[in-house]
Structures are given as C-alpha cells and as structure tokens.
C-alpha positions as CSV (number, residue, x, y, z in Angstrom):
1,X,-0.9,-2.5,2.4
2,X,0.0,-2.3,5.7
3,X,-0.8,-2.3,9.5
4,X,0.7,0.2,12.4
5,X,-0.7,2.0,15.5
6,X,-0.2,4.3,18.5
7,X,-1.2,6.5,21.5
8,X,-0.1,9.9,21.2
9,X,-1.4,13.1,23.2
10,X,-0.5,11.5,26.6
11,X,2.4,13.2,27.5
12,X,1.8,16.8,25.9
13,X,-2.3,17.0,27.1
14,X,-3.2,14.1,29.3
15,X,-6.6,15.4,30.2
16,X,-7.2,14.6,26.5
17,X,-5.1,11.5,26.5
18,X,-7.5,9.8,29.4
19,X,-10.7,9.9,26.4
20,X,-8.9,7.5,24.1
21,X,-10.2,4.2,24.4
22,X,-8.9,1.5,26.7
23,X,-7.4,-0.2,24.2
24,X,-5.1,2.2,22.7
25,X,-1.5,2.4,24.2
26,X,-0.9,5.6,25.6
27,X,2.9,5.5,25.8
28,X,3.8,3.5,22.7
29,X,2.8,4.0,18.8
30,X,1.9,0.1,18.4
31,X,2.2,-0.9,15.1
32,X,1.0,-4.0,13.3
33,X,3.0,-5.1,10.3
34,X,4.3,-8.2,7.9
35,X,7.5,-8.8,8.4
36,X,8.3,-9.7,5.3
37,X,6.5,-7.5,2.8
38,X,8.6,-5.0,0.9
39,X,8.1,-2.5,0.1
40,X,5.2,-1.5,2.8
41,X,6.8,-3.1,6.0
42,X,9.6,-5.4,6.8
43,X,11.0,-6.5,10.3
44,X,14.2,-4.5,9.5
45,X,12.2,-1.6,9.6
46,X,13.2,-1.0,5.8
47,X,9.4,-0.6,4.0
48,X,7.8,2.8,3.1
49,X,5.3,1.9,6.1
50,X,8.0,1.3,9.1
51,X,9.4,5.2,7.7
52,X,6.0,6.6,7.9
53,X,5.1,4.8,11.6
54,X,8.5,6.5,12.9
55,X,7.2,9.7,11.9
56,X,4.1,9.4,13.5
57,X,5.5,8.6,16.7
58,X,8.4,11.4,16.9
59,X,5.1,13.4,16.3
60,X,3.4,11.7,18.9
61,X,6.3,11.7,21.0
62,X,6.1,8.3,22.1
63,X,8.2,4.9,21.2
64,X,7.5,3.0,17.9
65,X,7.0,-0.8,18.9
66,X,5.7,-3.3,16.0
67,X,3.3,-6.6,16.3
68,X,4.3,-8.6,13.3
69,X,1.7,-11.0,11.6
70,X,2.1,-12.5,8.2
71,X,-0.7,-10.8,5.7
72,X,-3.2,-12.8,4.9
73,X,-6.8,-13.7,6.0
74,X,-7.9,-12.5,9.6
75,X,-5.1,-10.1,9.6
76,X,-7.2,-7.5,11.5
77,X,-9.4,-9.5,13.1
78,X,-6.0,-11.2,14.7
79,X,-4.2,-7.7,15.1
80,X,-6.3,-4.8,15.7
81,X,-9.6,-6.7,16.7
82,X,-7.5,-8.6,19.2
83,X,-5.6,-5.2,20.8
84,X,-2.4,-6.3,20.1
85,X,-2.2,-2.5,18.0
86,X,-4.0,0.7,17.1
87,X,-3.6,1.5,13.9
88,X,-3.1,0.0,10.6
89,X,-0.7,2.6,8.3
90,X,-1.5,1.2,4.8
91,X,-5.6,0.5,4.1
92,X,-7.5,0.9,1.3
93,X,-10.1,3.6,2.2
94,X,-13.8,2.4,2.5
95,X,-13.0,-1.0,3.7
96,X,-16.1,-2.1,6.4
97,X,-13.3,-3.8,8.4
98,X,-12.0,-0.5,10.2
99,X,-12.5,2.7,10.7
100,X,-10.3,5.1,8.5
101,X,-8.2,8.3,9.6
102,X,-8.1,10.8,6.7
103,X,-6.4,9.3,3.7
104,X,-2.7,10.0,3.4
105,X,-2.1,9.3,-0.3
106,X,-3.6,8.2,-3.1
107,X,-2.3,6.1,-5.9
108,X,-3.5,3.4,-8.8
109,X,-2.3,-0.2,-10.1
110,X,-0.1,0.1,-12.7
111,X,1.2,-1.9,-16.2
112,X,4.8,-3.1,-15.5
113,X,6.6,-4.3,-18.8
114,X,10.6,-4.2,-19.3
115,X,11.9,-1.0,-21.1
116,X,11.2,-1.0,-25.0
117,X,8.5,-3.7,-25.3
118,X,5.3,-2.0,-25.0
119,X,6.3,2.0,-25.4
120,X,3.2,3.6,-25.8
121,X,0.9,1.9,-23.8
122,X,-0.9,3.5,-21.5
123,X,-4.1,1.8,-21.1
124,X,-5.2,-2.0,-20.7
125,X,-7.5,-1.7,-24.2
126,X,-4.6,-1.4,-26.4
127,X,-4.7,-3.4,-29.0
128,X,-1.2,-4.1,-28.6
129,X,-1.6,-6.0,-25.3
130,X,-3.6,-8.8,-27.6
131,X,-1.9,-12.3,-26.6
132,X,0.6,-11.1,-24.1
133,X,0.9,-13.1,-21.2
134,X,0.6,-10.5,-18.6
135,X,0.4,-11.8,-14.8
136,X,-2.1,-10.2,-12.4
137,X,-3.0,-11.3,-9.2
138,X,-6.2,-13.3,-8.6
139,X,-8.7,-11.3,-6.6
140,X,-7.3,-7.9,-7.5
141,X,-10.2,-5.4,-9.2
142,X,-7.5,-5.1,-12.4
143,X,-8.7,-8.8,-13.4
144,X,-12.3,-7.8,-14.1
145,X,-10.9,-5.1,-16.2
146,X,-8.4,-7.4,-18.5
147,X,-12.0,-9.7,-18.6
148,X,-13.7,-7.1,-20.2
149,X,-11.3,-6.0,-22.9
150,X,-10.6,-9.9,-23.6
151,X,-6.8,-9.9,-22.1
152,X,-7.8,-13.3,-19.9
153,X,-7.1,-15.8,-22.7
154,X,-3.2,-15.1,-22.0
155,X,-3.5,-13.8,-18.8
156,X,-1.1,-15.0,-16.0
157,X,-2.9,-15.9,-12.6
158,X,-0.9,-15.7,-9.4
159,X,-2.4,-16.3,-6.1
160,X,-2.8,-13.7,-3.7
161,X,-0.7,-14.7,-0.9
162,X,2.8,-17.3,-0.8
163,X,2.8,-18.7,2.7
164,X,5.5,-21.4,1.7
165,X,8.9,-20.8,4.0
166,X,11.2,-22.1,0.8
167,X,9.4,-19.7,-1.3
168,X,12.1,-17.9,-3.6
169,X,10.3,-14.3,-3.3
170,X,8.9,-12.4,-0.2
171,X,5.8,-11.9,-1.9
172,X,3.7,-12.5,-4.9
173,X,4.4,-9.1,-6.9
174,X,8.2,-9.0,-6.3
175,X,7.9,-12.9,-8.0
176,X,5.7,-11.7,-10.6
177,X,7.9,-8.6,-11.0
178,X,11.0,-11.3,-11.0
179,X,8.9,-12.7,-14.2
180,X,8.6,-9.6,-16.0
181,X,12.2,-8.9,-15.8
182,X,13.2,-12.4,-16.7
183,X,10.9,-12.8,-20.0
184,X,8.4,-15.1,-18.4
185,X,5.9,-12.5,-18.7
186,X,5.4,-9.6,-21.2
187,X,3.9,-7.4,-18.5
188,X,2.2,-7.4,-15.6
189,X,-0.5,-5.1,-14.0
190,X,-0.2,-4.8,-9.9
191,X,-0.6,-2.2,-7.3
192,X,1.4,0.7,-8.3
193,X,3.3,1.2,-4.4
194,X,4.4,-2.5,-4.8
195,X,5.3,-2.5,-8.6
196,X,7.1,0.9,-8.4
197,X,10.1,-0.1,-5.7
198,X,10.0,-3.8,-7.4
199,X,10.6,-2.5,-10.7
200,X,13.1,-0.5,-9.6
201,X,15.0,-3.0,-7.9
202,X,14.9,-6.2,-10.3
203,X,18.5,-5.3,-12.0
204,X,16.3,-5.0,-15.2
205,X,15.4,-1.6,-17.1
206,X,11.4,-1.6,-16.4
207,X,8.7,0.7,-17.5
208,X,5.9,1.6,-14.9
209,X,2.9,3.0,-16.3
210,X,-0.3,3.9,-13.8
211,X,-3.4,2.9,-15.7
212,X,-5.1,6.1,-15.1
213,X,-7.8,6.2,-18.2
214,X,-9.7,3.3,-17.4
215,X,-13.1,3.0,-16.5
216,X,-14.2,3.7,-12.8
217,X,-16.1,0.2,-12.4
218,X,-13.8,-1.8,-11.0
219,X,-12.0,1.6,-9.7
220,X,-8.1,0.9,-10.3
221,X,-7.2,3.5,-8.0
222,X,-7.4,4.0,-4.7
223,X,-6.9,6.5,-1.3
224,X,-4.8,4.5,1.5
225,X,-5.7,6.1,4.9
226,X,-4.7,4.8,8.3
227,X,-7.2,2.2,10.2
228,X,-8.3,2.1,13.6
229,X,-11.1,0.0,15.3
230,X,-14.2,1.3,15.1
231,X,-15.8,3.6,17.8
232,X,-12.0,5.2,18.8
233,X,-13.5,8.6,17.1
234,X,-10.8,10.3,19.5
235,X,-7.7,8.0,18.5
236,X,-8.2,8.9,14.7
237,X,-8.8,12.5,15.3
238,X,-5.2,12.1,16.7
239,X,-3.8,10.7,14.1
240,X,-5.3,12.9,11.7
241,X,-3.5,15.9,13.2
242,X,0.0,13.7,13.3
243,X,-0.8,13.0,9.7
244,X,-1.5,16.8,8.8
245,X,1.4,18.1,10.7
246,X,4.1,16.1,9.2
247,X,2.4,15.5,5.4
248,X,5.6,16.6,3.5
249,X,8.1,14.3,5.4
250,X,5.6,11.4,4.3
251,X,5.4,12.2,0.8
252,X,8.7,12.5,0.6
253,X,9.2,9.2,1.7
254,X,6.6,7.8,-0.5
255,X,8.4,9.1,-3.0
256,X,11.7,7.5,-2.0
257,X,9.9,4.6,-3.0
258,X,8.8,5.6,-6.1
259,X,5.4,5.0,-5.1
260,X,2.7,6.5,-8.2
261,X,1.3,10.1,-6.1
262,X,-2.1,11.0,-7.8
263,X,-4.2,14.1,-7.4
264,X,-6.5,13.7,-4.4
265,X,-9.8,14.0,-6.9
266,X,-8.3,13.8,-10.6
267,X,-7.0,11.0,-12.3
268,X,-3.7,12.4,-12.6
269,X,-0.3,12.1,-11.4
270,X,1.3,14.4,-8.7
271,X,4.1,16.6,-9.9
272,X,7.2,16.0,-8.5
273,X,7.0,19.4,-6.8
274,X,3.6,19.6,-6.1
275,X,3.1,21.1,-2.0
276,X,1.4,19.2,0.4
C-alpha cells in the first residue's frame, strides 16, 4: 500500500485554500509512491494507486506530481514527515503513523493456489491445507493465523521487503506468486489487492480465494483510506469530498485490477454491480 498527496481547493475557493497547512502544496496533488511496486504504484504510472491519484487531482483541479521512495522502513517518516508530499493513497486504516481521510475501500488477504489443486477451500483450517508448503510473508497478521491452526511446519517464509537491484521480481508477492504458478509452492496467502493482479498476470490459471470466515484476532481484512500528517484536519476534509465525489470512477478502477471489494461492515464480497 501506497503513498500520494495534494492541495486542492486553491483555485476554485482560495479563502478556504489559505487554512490548509503550510506544508501542503496548493497548486500540485503531491504524491509519494514506490516506483516499483505493482500493482499499487509504479514510476510508469501503471499501478491501481497512480490511476486513483490522477483522479483526485482532475477533481482537485490541480497537476499530479510524484516523490518516489522505495517501501520500506521510514517510508513516512522520510516522505510525508519530511514534506516532500501530502498524502499517502494506499494505508491501512488505524495506523498511529498518520492521520486517515475516510476509507476508500475495503478488502482482505486472500489463499492464492493454481486452478484445480485446492477447489473448495475457503478457509485456512481446512484440513486439506495439512503439509502444503504455502508461502506467506513474514510480519503479515495471516502468519499468526496459519500458527494457530498448525499450517507453520510447511509454511514458506518470505521476507517482507527485496531491496537487492538483481532481484528477479519487483516485489516479494509477485515472486511468491511466480512460486505458486511454477510448483514451488502449493499456495500462498497474501494481501488480496497484490495477489489479485499477480495472479492474474503469471501466464498460469490461478484461483484467488479471500479468506473471509476466519476469526477477527489477527483481523485479515482491512479498510485502506488515504493518509495525511497529523493536525491537517482541513487537508483531509478535502480529500474526503474528492474521494466522495468521484467514488465510482475509483472502484471501477480497483476493479480493473481485480482487487477483492468487501462490504464496508460485513465480511462479504462486493457484487460486481453493487453502487457506490
């Protein structure tokens, strides 16, 4: 998840414009990003989060510009806490380390397997997940879970970030994905946004299931709102009307990325023609 910012009102109500902090960019939608991590944000402009930025500013009315930092420890502390942006577009509501606009989607990690081997599965206490190596990514609330219904003895660990430049993948999930589709792994269990657009573009025929009967300790699903810096009350009321005004255009693009849509309260998913 993801990093983006901007400074809206200033040209259609600069008397409001002037109360936004002194940090915030009136003229420009700054947004921080990875360059390299598809599908939220790539330098290209190609992720789900570059799409969504670009309709925030032609709501804002302003130019899209991007500060690009490698993901990783210190990411906001080195992008928003430093004013280099005003917004991150992808962050995982309830975080301490920013304040949060109104959350945009929500959406839940999910078991990744290649089409045929697991049909059925829905949950990570089937019995049928019993010695299957099944990568995960170290830190990530679906490890607890796999602990507690005994999946670790063939669990796959991956670290959380690659920083290597020879690296063969742009990030962990699209090489654990890679894995899946190969036979390295029977399955995997990642962060549905990521997994869905992976899955979709490994060559292989992949099933994507959101794991949306487990228990809510560790939670496996999550709302993804925009972050600011705390104490720019004015800022995020902004982007919560840009966010409210053009709420279908972003789902649909979500969608083009086949990212899981759940019900704002309910454990389930989203119809495909459910209004905003």
């Amino acid at each position: 998840m993801q990093v983006c910012l901007a400074a809206g009102l200033a040209l259609a109500a600069p008397a409001r414009a002037q109360s936004l902090p002194d940090l915030v960019t009136p003229d420009a939608l700054r947004v921080c990003a990875d360059p390299g991590n598809m599908p939220f944000s790539e330098r290209q402009g190609d992720g789900f989060e570059n799409r969504i930025a670009a309709i925030l500013a032609d709501e804002l009315k302003v130019k899209l510009r991007s500060y690009w930092l490698t993901q990783g420890p210190g990411f906001v502390r080195n992008t928003l806490g430093t004013g280099l942006c005003d917004v991150i577009v992808g962050s995982a509501f309830g975080s301490e380390l920013v304040q949060h606009t109104n959350p945009y989607y929500r959406s839940a990690y999910v078991l990744v397997s290649r089409k045929g081997t697991l049909d059925g599965v829905t949950g990570l206490d089937d019995p049928r997940l019993k010695g299957r190596a099944i990568g995960v990514i170290v830190g990530t609330p679906p490890v607890d879970r796999m602990g507690a219904v005994g999946l670790v003895p063939t669990m796959k660990p991956y670290p959380p970030y690659q920083f290597d430049p020879a690296r063969k993948h742009q990030t962990v999930s699209a090489e654990i994905v890679a894995d899946v589709a190969s036979g390295k792994l029977d399955a995997a269990v990642l962060w549905g946004p990521a997994a869905g657009w992976l899955a979709r573009q490994s060559g292989t025929a992949m099933e994507v299931v959101p794991l949306l009967h487990e228990p809510d300790r560790p939670p496996l699903a999550y709302r993804i709102a925009m972050g600011v810096r705390h104490g720019e009350n004015e800022w995020k009321r902004v982007l919560n009307t840009a966010l409210r005004k053009r709420r279908a255009e972003i789902e649909a693009v979500l969608r083009d990325y086949a990212v899981p849509l759940l019900d704002e309260e309910e454990n389930r998913l989203l119809p495909a023609d459910a209004k905003p």
